[in-house]
C-alpha positions in Angstrom: -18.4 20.4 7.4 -16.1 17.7 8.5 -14.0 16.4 5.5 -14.7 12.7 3.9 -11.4 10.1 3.9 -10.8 7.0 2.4 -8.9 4.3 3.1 -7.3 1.0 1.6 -5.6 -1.9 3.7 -2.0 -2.8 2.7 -1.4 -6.6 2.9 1.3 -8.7 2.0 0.3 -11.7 0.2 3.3 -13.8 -0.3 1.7 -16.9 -2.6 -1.9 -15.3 -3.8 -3.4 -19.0 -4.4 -3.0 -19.6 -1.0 -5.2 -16.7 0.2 -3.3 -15.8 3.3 -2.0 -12.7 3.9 -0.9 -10.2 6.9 -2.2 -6.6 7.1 1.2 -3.8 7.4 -1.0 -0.6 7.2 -2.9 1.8 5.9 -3.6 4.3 2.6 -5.2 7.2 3.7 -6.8 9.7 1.0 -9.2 12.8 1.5 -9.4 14.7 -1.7 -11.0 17.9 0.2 -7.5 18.7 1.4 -5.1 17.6 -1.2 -3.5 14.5 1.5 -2.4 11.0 1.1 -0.5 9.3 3.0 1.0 5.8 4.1 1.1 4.1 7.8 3.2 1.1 7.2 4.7 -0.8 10.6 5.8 -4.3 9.4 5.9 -7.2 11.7 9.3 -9.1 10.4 9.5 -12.1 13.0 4.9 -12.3 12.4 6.3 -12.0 8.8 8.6 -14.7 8.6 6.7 -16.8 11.3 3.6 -17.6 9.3 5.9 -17.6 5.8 9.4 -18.9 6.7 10.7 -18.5 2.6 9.2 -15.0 2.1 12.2 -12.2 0.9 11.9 -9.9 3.3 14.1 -7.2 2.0 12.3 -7.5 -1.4 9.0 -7.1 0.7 10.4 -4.0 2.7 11.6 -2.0 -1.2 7.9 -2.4 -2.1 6.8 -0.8 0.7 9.4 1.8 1.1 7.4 2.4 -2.7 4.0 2.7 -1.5 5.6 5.7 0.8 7.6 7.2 -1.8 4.1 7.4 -4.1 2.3 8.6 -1.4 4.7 11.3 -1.0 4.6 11.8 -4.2 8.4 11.6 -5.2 9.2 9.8 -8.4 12.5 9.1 -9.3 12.3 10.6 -13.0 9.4 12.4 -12.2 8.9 16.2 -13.8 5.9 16.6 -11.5 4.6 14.6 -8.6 1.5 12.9 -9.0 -1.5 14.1 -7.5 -2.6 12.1 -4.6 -6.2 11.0 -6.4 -3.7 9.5 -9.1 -1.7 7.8 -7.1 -3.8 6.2 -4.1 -5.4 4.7 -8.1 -2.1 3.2 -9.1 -1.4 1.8 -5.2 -5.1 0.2 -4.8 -6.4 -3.2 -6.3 -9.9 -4.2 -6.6 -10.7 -7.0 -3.4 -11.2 -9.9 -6.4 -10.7 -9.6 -10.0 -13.1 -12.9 -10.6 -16.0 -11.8 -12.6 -19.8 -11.9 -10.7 
């Protein structure tokens, strides 16, 4: 039987209230075989085309952090965190606003 995956879009949203973003990858999960892992490629000049004041070092250390979860190495860490645990703490629900 073929395994089931999930996935979650990674955006970066510099200014929220604005509601633009750009997509930069992909979470992939499938709890059947234990896997998680992060495709990140980001676009710097797409980046800074459509916002000119964003930090784009500060944007590239939270990335490099989704990776480092998904690989499950944490800094102070005694044991990694299993990959259902931590695709939770990467992924946010598409709108907070109630119904």
């Amino acid at each position: 039987m073929p395994a089931s995956f999930d996935y979650a879009v990674v955006r970066v949203v510099p200014r929220v209230e604005r509601e633009e973003f750009i997509n930069v990858g992909a979470l992939v999960f499938c709890p059947d075989h234990d896997f998680l892992a992060a495709a990140i490629e980001l676009d710097v000049a797409r980046l800074t085309c459509l916002f000119s004041d964003v930090d784009v070092e500060l944007v590239r250390e939270h990335l490099e952090a989704l990776r480092l979860v998904c690989r499950r190495r944490r800094r102070r860490a005694r044991r990694p965190l299993p990959p259902a645990r931590a695709l939770a703490l990467l992924v946010a629900p598409r709108s907070t606003d109630p119904p």
